[in-house]
C-alpha positions as CSV (number, residue, x, y, z in Angstrom):
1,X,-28.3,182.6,92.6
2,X,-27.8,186.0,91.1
3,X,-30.2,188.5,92.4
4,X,-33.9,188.6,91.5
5,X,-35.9,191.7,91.3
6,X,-39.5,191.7,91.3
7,X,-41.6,194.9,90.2
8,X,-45.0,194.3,91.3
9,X,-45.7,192.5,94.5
10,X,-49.1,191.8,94.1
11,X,-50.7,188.2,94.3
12,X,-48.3,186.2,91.5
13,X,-45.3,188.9,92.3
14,X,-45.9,188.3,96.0
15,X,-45.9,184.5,95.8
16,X,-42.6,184.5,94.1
17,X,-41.1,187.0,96.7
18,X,-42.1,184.6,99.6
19,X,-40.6,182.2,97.7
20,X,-37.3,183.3,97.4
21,X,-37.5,184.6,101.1
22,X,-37.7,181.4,102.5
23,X,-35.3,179.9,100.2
24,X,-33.0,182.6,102.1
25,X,-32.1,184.6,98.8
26,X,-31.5,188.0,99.0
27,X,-34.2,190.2,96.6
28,X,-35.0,193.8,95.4
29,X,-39.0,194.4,95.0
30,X,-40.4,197.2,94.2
31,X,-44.1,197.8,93.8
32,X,-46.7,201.5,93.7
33,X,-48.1,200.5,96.5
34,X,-46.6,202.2,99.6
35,X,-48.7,199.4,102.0
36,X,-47.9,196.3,100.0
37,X,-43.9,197.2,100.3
38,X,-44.4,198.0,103.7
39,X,-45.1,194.4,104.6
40,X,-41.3,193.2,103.6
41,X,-39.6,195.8,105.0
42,X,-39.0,193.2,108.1
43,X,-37.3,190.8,105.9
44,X,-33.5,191.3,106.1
45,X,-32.8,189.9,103.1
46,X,-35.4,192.2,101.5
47,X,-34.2,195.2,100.0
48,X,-37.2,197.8,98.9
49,X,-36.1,199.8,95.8
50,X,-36.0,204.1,95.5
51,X,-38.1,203.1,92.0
52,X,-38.2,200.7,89.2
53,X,-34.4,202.0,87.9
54,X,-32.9,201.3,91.1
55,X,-34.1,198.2,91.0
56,X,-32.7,197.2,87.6
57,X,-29.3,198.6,88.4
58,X,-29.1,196.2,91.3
59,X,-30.8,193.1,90.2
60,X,-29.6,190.5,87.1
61,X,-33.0,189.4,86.6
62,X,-35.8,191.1,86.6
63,X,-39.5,189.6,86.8
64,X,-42.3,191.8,85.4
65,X,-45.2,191.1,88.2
66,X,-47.1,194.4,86.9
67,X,-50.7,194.2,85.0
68,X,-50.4,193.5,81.3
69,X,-51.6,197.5,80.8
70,X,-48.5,198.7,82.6
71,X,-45.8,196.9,80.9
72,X,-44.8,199.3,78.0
73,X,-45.1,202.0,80.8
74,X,-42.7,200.0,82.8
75,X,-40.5,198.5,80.2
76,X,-40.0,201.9,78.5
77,X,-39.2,203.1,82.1
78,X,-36.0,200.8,82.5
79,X,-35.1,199.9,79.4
80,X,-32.0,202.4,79.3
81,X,-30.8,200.7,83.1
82,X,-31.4,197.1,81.5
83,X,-28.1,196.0,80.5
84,X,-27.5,193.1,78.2
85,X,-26.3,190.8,80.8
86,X,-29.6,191.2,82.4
87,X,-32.6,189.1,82.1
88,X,-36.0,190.0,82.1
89,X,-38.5,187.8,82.9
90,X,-42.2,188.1,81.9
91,X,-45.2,186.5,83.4
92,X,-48.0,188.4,82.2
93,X,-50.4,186.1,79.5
94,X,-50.7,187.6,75.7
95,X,-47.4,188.6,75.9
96,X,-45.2,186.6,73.3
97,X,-41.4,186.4,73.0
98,X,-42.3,188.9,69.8
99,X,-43.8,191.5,71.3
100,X,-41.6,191.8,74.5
101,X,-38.0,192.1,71.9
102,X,-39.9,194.6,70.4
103,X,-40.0,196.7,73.5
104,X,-36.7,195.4,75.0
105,X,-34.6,194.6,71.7
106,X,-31.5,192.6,71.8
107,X,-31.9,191.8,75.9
108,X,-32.2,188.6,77.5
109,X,-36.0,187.8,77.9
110,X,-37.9,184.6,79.2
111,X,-41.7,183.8,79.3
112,X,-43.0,182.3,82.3
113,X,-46.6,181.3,82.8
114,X,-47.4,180.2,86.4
115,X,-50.9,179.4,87.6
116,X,-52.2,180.6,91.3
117,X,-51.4,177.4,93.3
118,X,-48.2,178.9,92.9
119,X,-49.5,181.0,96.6
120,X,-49.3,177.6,98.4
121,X,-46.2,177.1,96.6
122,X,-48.1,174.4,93.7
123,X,-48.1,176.3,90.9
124,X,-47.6,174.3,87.1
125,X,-45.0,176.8,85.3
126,X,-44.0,176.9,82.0
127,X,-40.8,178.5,80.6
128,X,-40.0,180.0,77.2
129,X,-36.6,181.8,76.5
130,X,-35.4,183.6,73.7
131,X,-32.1,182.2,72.0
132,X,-29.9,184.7,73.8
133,X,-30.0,183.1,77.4
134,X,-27.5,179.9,78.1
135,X,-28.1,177.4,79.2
136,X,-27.2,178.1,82.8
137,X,-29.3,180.8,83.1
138,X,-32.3,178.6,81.6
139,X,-31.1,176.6,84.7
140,X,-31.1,179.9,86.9
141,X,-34.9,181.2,85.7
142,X,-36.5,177.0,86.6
143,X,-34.8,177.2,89.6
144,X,-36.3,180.3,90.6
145,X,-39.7,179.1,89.8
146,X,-39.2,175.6,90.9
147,X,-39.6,177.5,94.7
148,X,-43.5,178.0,93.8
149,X,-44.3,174.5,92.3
150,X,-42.9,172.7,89.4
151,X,-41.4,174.1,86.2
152,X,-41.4,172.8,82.8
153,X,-39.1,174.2,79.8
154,X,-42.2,174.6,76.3
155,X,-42.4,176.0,73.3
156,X,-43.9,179.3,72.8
157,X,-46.6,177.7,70.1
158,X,-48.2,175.5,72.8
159,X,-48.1,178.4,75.5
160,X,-51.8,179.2,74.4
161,X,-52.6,175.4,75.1
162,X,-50.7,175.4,78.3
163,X,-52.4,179.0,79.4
164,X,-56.1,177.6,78.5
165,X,-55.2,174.4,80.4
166,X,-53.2,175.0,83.4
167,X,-53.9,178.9,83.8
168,X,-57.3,178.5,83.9
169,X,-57.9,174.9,84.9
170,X,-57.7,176.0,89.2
171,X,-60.8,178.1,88.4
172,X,-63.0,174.7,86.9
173,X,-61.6,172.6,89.7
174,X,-63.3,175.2,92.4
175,X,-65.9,175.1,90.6
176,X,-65.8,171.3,90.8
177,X,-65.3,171.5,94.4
178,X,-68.3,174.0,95.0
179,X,-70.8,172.1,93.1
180,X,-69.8,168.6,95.1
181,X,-70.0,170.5,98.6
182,X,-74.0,171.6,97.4
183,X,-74.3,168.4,96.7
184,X,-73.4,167.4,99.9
185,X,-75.3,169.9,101.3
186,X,-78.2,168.6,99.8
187,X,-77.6,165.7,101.4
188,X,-76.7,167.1,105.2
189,X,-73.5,167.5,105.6
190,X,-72.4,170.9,106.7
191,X,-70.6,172.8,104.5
192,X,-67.3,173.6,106.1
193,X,-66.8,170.2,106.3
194,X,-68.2,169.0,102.6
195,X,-65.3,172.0,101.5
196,X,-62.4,170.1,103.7
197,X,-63.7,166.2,102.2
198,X,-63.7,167.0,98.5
199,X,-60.8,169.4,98.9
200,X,-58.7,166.7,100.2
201,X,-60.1,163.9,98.0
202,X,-59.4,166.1,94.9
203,X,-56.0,166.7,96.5
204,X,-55.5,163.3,96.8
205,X,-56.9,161.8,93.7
206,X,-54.6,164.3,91.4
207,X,-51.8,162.9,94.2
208,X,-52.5,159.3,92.5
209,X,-52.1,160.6,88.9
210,X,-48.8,161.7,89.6
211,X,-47.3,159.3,91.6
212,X,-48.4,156.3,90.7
213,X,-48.3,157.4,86.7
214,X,-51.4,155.5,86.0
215,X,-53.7,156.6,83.1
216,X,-56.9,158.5,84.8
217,X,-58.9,156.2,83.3
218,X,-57.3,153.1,84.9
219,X,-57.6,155.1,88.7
220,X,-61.3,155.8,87.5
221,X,-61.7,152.2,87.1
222,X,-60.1,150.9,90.4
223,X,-62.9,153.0,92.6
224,X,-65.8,151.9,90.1
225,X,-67.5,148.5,91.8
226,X,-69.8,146.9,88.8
227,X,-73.4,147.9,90.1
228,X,-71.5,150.1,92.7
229,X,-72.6,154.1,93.5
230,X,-69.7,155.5,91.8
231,X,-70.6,153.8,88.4
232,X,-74.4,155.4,88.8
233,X,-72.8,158.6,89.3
234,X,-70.4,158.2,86.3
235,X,-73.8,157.5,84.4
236,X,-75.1,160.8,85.4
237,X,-72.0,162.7,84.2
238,X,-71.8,161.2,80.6
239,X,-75.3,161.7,80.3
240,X,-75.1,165.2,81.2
241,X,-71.8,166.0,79.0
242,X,-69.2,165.8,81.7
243,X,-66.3,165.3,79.6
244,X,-67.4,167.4,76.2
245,X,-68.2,170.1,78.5
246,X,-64.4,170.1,80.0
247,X,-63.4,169.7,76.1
248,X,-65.0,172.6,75.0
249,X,-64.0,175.0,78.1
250,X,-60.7,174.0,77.8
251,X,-61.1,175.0,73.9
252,X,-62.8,178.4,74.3
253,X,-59.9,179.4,76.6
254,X,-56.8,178.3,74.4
255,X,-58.9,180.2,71.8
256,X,-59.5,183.0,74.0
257,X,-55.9,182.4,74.7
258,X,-54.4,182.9,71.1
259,X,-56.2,186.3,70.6
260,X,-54.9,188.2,73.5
């Protein structure tokens, strides 16, 4: 693998870092934070960079970890170091293929959306490049991101979808997870344990979905006994708008999403 720098080693940037480190490639990162760039400096296949042109000069792709409000100031920083052989890889959201050639024009540039399982290496990536990367270097950028989670190659006009849905989607699910624990609570159980129990049972429930490549609705229907608990509870929900209210949040973010 040609070598990745990262500017910004926050949460996202830091995720990908630790994934490359244990994948025992050799990385440049290079971040304003004097404490955050101290933590790598006892990696030895962590180099920390002099600034954000040193780090261009020595990487052949370069991911963008900064906040969305620093990326003009950043791109507009190393744009005269980013040679055309160079890739630049963005992952912040509102950020389209458009707007980044217009800032970087006639360079290499790919869109990547992760989500924030990708910390315990889970995330659900996306990947949109502009017609001037091969396709080995497609190959190059998933594989990169395939060391946080899985990777999928989509078109820029369903990026909104994909952002509403899958950026935004770990938030709900906690949410999920909260509201079952109180209800366990309710009920006695402590609530260390009610977190652990659903955790795992939502862990293993979206395990099914994948593996077994069942329809939800067909899993749904092998745990619901006629005149069974889990068919009362299922009553509750679609009385109370279970599924329209998962509809319409996932609606109001892709929305949300194609105004940034």
């Amino acid at each position: 693998m040609n070598r990745v720098g990262i500017v910004g080693i926050g949460n996202m940037g830091g995720a990908i870092a630790h994934g490359l480190i244990n994948n025992k490639e050799e990385i440049i990162v290079s971040d304003g934070s004097a404490e955050k760039l101290s933590e790598y400096k006892s990696f030895s296949n962590v180099q920390i960079a002099k600034d954000n042109i040193d780090l261009v000069e020595k990487s052949k792709i370069i991911i963008l970890a900064v906040k969305p409000n620093l990326y003009k100031t950043v791109i507009d920083e190393i744009k005269n170091e980013f040679s055309e052989d160079k890739i630049l890889i963005s992952i912040a959201p509102g950020f389209t293929i458009e707007k980044l050639e217009n800032l970087l024009p006639n360079r290499k540039i790919a869109m990547i959306m992760p989500n924030t399982p990708a910390l315990v290496y889970e995330s659900m990536s996306a990947i949109c490049p502009n017609t001037l990367l091969t396709e080995g270097e497609i190959e190059e950028v998933k594989k990169i991101f395939n060391l946080i989670g899985k990777v999928a190659i989509l078109e820029e006009e369903y990026f909104p979808a994909f952002s509403g849905t899958c950026g935004c989607l770990p938030a709900y699910v906690y949410m999920f997870i909260e509201a079952a624990a109180d209800g366990a609570v309710l009920n006695g159980m402590k609530r260390f344990d009610a977190y652990e129990f659903i955790a795992q049972s939502v862990l293993g429930s979206a395990k099914m979905v994948l593996e077994t490549k069942k329809h939800p609705g067909e899993l749904k229907d092998m745990v619901t006994s006629p005149g069974g608990t889990t068919i009362e509870g299922l009553k509750v929900l679609e009385e109370k708008g279970f599924r329209g209210s998962i509809i319409d949040a996932i609606n109001a973010t892709v929305e949300k999403s194609k105004n940034m």
